[in-house]
N, C-alpha and C positions, 0 to 999 in steps of 0.2 A: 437662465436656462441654458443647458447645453447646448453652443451650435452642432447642427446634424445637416451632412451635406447632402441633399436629396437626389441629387445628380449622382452620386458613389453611392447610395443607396439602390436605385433603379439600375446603375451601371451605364449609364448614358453618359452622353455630351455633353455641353451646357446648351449647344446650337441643334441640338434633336428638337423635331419638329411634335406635331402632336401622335399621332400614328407609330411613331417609334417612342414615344412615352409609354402610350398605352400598350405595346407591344409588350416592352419589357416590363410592366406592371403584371401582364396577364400571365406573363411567364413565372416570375419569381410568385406569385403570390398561390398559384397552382403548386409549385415547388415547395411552399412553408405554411401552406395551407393546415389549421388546427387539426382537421380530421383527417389528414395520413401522417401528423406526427406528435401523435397522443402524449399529452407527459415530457413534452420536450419546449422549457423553458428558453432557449433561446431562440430556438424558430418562431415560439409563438413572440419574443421581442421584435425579430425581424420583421415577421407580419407586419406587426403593427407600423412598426418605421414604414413599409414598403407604402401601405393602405397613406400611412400619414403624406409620403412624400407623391403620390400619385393625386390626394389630394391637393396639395399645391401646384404641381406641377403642371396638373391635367388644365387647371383653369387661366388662362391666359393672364387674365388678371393680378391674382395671388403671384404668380407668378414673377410677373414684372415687378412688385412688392419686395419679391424672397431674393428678386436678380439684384437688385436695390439696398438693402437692408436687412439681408441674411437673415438670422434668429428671428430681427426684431420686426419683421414686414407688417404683423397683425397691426404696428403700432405706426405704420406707414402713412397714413392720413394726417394722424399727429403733427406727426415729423416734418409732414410739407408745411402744414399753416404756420407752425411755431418758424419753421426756416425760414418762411416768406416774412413772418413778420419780424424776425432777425436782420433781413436786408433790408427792412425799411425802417428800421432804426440803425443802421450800421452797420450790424453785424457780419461776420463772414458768411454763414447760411448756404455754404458753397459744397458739404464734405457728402462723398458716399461712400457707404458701407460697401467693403470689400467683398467679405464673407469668411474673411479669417477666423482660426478659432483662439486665436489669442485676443481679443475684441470682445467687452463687455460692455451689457448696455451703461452703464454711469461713465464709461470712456466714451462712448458714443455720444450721451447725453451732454456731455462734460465740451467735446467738439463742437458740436453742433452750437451751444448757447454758451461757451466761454468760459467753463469751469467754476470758479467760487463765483466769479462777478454774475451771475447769472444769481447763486442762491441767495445773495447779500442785499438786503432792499428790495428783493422784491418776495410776494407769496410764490411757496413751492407749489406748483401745478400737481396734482395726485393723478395717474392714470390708473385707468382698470386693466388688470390683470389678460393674457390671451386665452381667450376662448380654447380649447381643446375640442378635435375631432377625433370620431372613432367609429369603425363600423365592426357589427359584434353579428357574424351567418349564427344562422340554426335552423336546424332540418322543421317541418312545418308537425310534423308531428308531435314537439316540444313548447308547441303555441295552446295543447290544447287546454292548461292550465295557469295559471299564475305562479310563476317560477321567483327564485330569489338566485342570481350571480354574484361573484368577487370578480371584479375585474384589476389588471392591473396598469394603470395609466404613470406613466413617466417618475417608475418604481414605487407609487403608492398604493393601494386596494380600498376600492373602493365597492361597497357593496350597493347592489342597482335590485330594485325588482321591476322583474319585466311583467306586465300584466298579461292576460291568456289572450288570442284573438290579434296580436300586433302585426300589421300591417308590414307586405315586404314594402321596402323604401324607405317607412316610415321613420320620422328623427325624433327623439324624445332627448330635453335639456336638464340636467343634474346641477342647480346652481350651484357656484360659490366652490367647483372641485377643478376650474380652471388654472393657468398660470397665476401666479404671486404678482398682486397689484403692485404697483412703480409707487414713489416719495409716500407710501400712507395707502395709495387707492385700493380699490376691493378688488377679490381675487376677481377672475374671468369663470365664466361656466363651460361645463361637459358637454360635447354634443353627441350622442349616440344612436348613428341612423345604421337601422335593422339590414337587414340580405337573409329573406328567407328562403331557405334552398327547398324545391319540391319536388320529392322524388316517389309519389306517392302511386301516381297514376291517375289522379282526381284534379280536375281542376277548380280554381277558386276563384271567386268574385265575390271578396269583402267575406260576407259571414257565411256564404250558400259555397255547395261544394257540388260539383258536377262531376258525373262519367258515364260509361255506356258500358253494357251487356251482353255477351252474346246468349244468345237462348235459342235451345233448339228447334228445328221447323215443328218436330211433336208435339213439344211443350206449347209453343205457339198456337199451334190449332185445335188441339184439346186444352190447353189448359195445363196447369200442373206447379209445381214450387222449384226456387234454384234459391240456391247458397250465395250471396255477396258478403266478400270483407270490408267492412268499413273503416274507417281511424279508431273506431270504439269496439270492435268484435264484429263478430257473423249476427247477418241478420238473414229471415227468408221472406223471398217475394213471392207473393201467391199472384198467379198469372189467369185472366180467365182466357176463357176459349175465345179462339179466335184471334189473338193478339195480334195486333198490324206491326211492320218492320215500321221503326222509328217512334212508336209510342210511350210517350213520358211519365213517369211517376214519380210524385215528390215524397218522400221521407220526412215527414216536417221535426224538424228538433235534432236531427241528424248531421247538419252540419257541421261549421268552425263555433268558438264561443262566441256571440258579441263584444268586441273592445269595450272597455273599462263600464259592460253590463251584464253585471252578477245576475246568472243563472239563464240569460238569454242566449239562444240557439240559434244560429242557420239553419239553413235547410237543407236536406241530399235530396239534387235531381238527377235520377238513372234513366237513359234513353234505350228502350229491347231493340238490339240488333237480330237479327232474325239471319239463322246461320242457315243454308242450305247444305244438302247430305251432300261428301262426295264418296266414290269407290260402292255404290252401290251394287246389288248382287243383279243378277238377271230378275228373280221371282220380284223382290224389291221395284225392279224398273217395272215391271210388268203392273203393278200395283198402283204406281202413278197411271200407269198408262189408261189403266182402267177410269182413275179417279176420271182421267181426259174425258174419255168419253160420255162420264155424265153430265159434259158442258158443265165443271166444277168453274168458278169464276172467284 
């Protein structure tokens, strides 16, 4: 695999702390963000390098990994036990990866355990393939179905369906579309965790979908019908009389879809906010005034 220097990617240090990682992560990726640059092939490659190298980078861990053994970090753990167990048989067990891009892993591999003496006499060790990471936004409006994407991961396309109802944060794993297994081993798998963007006005918890109304003090005290948009079209509330400010009504079937449950529904719960008039006329004030008087409560 190509080395990608995630440090010139972010445009950072190698000694930038964490806060200036994340800074410049938040920057570029606002910058090359899919949805202010539609149809544009190399920003959406960008993206994806920025997302990929924010994920290493951001985690202290991984990191030390990537400062270590470049490309090869995912294979980092490996590395140490096979090295340790090189020094105690003799070996030198001593090299670290620079991060140069003229450096591939069977030169790496070749350092570290002694080149042929290493394949000669003994079984070749198979590794698995690295894992891929990816995060794939969508506005939540596009959850309300079962969707099928192309994505393209490390210039191949890969077709993903996303089911309706998927969770923001949530990671879903695409086996076997990872990096290319080592001496024989199997590939590595996809990992694809969601960023649902929500710009809807409603909020959400799981499959139920919340917001609030304002409704007029008329409508409120007699009674009467108002207009709500939903994610599915207009719906009308019928209000009776009397309505109190903060009074709840659920929508049942209104909600998100249920995750990977065909034909199950959340719920919409709308809370009446109860608007008072303002810029009344004199006759208007005098009107209340009256109500005062009959000790209204």
């Amino acid at each position: 695999m190509e080395f990608i220097d995630y440090y010139k990617v972010l445009g950072i240090d190698k000694k930038a702390g964490t806060a200036e990682i994340k800074k410049a992560y938040r920057k570029l990726a606002r910058t090359y963000h899919p949805d202010l640059n539609p149809n544009d092939s190399e920003a959406e490659r960008k993206f994806k390098q920025i997302n990929e190298a924010n994920e290493v980078l951001g985690d202290s861990e991984k990191r030390k990994k990537y400062d270590t053994y470049g490309k090869d970090w995912q294979h980092a753990d490996t590395f140490e036990k096979q090295r340790g167990a090189g020094k105690q048989a003799g070996g030198s067990g001593g090299y670290t990866y620079s991060g140069g891009e003229g450096t591939d892993f069977s030169d790496f591999f070749e350092s570290m355990f002694g080149g042929a003496g290493f394949r000669s006499g003994r079984q070749q060790v198979r590794y698995r393939g690295q894992d891929y990471n990816a995060t794939l936004q969508l506005p939540l409006r596009e959850i309300l179905k079962t969707d099928k994407r192309t994505l393209t991961i490390n210039g191949k396309n890969i077709r993903i369906t996303i089911p309706a109802g998927i969770e923001d944060g949530q990671t879903i794993v695409i086996k076997g579309h990872g990096g290319e297994g080592l001496q024989g081993g199997p590939k590595g798998d996809l990992y694809i965790t969601f960023s649902i963007e929500n710009s809807t006005g409603f909020e959400r918890e799981k499959a139920n979908l919340y917001t609030s109304v304002q409704v007029p003090l008329t409508t409120a005290v007699l009674g009467g019908e108002i207009l709500l948009e939903t994610l599915n079209g207009k719906v009308k509330l019928t209000l009776k009389p009397e309505t109190q400010n903060g009074t709840r009504v659920k929508l049942k079937g209104k909600g998100l879809p249920v995750y990977k449950k065909e034909g199950q529904f959340g719920d919409l719960y709308i809370t009446y906010q109860i608007s008072i008039p303002s810029g009344l006329t004199e006759k208007q004030k005098s009107l209340f005034r009256e109500l005062e008087q009959t000790n209204l409560k």
